[in-house]
N, C-alpha and C positions, 0 to 999 in steps of 0.2 A: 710457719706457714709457707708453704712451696710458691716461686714465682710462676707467674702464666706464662705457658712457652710460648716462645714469639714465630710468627710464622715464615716464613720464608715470601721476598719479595714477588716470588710468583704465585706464590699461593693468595697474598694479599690483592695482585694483580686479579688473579681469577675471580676471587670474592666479586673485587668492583664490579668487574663486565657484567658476573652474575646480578646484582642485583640492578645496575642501568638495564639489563636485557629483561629482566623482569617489568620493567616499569613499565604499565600500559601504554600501549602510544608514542615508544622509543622501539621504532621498527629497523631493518638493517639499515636503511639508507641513513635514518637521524640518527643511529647510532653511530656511523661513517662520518657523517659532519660536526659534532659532539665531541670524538675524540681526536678527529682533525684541528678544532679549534682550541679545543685544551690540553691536547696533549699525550692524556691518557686517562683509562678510566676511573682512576683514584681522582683525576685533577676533576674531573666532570663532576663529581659527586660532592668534591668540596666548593664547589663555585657556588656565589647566591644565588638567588632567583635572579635578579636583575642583565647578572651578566648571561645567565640561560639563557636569557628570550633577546640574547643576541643572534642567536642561531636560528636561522629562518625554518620554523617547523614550530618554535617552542612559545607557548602561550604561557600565560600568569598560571592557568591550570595546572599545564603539565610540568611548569617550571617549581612549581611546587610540591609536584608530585615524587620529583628526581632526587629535592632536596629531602622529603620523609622518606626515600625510600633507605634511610638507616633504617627505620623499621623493621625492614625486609629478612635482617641479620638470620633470626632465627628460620626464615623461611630457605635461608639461601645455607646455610647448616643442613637442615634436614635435607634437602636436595643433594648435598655433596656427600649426605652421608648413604643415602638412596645409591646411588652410582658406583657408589665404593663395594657395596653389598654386591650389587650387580658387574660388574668387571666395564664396569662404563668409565670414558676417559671422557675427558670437556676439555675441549681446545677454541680458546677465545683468538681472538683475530690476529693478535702480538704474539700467538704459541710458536714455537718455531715448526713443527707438525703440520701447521694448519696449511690445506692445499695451496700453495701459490697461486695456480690457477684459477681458484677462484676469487683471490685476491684482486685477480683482472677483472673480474666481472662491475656492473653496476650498481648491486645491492650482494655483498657479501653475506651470509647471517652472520649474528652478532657471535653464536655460540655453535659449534658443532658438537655433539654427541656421539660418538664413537663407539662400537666394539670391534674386537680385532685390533688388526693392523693395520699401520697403514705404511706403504714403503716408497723409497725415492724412484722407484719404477714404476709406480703406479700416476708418473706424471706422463707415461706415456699410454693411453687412456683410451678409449671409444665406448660409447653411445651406443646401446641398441635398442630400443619402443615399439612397442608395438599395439596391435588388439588384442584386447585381453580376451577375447572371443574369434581366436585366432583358427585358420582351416589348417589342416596338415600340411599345405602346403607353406603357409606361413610359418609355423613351426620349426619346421625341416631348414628352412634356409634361415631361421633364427639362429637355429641349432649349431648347423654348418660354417655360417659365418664368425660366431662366438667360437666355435673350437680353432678354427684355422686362422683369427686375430689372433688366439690363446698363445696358439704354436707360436707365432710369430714376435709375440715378446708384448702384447700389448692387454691391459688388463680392460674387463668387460664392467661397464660401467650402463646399471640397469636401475629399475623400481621396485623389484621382487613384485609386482603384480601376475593377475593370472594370465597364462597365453603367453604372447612372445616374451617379456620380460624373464619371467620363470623359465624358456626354453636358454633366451641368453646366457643366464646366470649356470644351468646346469650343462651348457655347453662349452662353459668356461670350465666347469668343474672337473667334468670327464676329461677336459683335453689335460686338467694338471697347469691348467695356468690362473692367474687372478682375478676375482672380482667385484665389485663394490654395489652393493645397495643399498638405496637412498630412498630411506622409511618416509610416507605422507604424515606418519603419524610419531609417538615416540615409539623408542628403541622396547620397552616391554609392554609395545603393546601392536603386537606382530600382525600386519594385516595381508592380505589373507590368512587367517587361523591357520590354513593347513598346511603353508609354505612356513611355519616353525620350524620343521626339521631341515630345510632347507635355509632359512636364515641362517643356523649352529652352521651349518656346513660351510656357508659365507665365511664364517668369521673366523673357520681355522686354513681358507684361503684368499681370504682380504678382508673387507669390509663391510659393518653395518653404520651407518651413517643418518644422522638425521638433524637437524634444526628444531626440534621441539621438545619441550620436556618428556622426559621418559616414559610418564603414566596417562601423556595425551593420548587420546582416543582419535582414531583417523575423521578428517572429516572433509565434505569434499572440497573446500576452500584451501583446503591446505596440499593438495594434492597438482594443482599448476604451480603454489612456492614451490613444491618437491621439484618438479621440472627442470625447474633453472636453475637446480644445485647440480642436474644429470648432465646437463648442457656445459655447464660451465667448468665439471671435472674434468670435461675432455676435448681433445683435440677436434674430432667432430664427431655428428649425429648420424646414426642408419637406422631410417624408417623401414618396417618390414609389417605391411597389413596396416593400413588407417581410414575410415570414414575419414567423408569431408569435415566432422566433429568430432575429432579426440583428443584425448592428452597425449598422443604423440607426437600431432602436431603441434599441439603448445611448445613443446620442447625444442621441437625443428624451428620455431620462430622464437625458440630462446637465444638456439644456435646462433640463428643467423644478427639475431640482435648483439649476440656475443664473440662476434665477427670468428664463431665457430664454422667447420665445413656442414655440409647435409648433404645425404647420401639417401637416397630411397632404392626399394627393391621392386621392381614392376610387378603385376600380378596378371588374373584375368579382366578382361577387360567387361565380362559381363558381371563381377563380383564388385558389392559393393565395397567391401573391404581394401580394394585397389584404385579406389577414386582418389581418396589422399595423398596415396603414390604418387601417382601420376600426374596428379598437379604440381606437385612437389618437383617432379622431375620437368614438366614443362615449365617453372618459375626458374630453372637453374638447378637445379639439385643433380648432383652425381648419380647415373645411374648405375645401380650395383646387379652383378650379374655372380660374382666369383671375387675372392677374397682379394684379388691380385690387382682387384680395378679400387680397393678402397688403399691399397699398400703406393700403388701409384700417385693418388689423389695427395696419402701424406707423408710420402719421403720426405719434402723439404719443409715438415712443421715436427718431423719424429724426431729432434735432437734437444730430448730435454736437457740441463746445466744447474738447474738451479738448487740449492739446497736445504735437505731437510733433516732435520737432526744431528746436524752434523755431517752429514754424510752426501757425497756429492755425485750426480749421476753424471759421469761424464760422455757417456758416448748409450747408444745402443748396443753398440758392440759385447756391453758387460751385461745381459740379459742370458740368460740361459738357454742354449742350441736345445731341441729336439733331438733323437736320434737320427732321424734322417738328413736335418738341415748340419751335423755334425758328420757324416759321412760325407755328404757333398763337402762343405768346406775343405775336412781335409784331403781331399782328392784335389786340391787346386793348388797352384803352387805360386810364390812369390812373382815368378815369371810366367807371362801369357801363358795359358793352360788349354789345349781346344777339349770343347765344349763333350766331343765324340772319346777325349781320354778321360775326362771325368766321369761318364756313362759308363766306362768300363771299368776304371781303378773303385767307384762307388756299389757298382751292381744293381744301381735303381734304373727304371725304364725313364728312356728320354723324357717324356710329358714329366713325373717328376722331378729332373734334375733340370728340368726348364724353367719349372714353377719355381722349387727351392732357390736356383739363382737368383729369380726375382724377391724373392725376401730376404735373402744377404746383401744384395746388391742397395735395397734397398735401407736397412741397416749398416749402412756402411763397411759392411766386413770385404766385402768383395769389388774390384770395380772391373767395368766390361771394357775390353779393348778395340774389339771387332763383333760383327754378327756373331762367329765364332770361336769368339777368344774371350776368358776373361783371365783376372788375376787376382790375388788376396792382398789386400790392403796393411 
């Protein structure tokens, strides 16, 4: 009779979180103080009742509930085997994967839900929300915005909703750079039905990402938790089109909760779609005109370090140039370079090799010496 094969200490790790995250009423934050107090989630699950309802949240109920959920075993199997079928990864809070970023946050989830990839570049991150019942004008600077962060090395972090979120996501896609969305609901169960083809295409250049089991159905309670995963992936938020009542501002006041930036886009001033704007902008909020005023805003928050997989991002610098932000560069030289022989050695019109400086400059590739002068770092 063959022995049972034993599993490896991360896989027994994942079981645990799996079935504590399963237990009703062990939400992110009590799961946060749960495994803060014991340790980890294998040690959680062995504790009594008694010592549970040390943890301020845990009742005789639920402290009994954590201890039955061995139960769960077969339930937390079929789940893992659901995922497997599916190309679904589960990164619990110990994974080394799991975003750092939002490890900052207040309520991490317990469990993230994955397809795709996810890369140590994608800690350098932005925000774009919007109305899902967006005018063309809202769209267009969706659009624009999302391609021209793309170029710049930074991945587009959206809801896959209809309207601005959808223009972000495939204005990330067309420029050829990253992006991530963050399902209200689970991972096969793609809401809006008809941005399915548009999720597949997420995930062969970033991310589907979610906090819920994979066969939940969206629903609207769950749709402001989505928010604060959007917020918390990233450096900051850019509102483009919101009523004074939307889930975009929820996000923007996730931001700010999450001592993330917020950045709104102005609109018209007789559209209602512009009234959240604009409040936004009069509480403080970065007003966004052109990619180069949100490039400003986060030079000194764009140098992620920290590690994921193994793998360490150390600079901006190791992002992938555009072809035109690669012609400028190499038109500059170690030593002050003016600004009039780079327009010639490069062949682009000034306006562009004005702009481009400002996104290596910003990037760290470049630094300015004079109005006129810069150099390569």
């Amino acid at each position: 009779m063959s022995e049972p094969i034993s599993e490896s200490p991360e896989q027994e790790r994942l079981k645990a979180a799996l079935r504590l995250a399963l237990v009703p009423g062990v939400g992110p934050r009590l799961y946060g103080e749960l495994v803060a107090k014991f340790g980890t989630p294998e040690l959680v699950l062995a504790a009594g009742p008694g010592s549970l309802q040390d943890v301020q949240g845990v009742g005789y109920k639920l402290a009994r509930e954590i201890v039955a959920s061995d139960g769960r075993k077969s339930e937390v199997d079929g789940l893992l085997q659901l995922c497997d079928q599916n190309q679904i990864r589960l990164l619990q809070r110990e994974h080394a994967q799991y975003p750092p970023a939002l490890l900052e946050t207040y309520d991490p989830p317990n469990i993230l839900y994955l397809q795709g990839d996810l890369q140590p570049t994608d800690q350098l991150a932005i925000a774009i929300v919007g109305a899902r019942h967006a005018t063309n004008y809202g769209l267009t600077q969706a659009d624009k915005l999302a391609r021209g962060l793309a170029q710049a090395g930074f991945t587009i972090v959206s809801g896959l909703a209809r309207g601005v979120d959808q223009a972000a996501h495939r204005g990330a896609l067309a420029a050829g750079g990253r992006t991530i969305a963050v399902l209200g609901g689970g991972l096969l169960k793609v809401y809006p039905p008809e941005h399915l083809d548009l999720a597949r295409q997420i995930q062969t250049q970033g991310a589907l990402l979610s906090e819920s089991h994979p066969l939940q159905e969206p629903k609207g309670g769950t749709f402001p938790q989505r928010n604060r995963i959007i917020a918390g992936l990233s450096l900051g938020v850019i509102v483009v089109e919101a009523a004074f009542k939307s889930g975009a501002l929820i996000t923007a006041q996730a931001a700010m909760e999450q001592n993330r930036e917020v950045f709104a886009v102005p609109g018209r001033v007789d559209s209602r779609l512009s009234h959240g704007c604009h409040r936004l902008i009069r509480d403080g909020a970065k007003l966004v005109e052109t990619v180069d005023d949100v490039l400003e805003e986060l030079g000194p928050l764009a140098q992620p370090i920290k590690r994921i997989d193994q793998q360490v991002v150390r600079h901006p610098a190791e992002l992938k140039l555009n072809d035109q932000e690669s012609r400028v560069l190499q038109a500059i030289e170690t030593q002050p370079t003016e600004i009039d022989a780079i327009v010639v050695k490069s062949g682009l019109p000034i306006a562009r090799v004005l702009s481009t400086l400002s996104v290596l400059e910003i990037r760290r590739l470049i630094r300015r010496i004079s109005g006129s002068q810069v150099a390569r770092i």
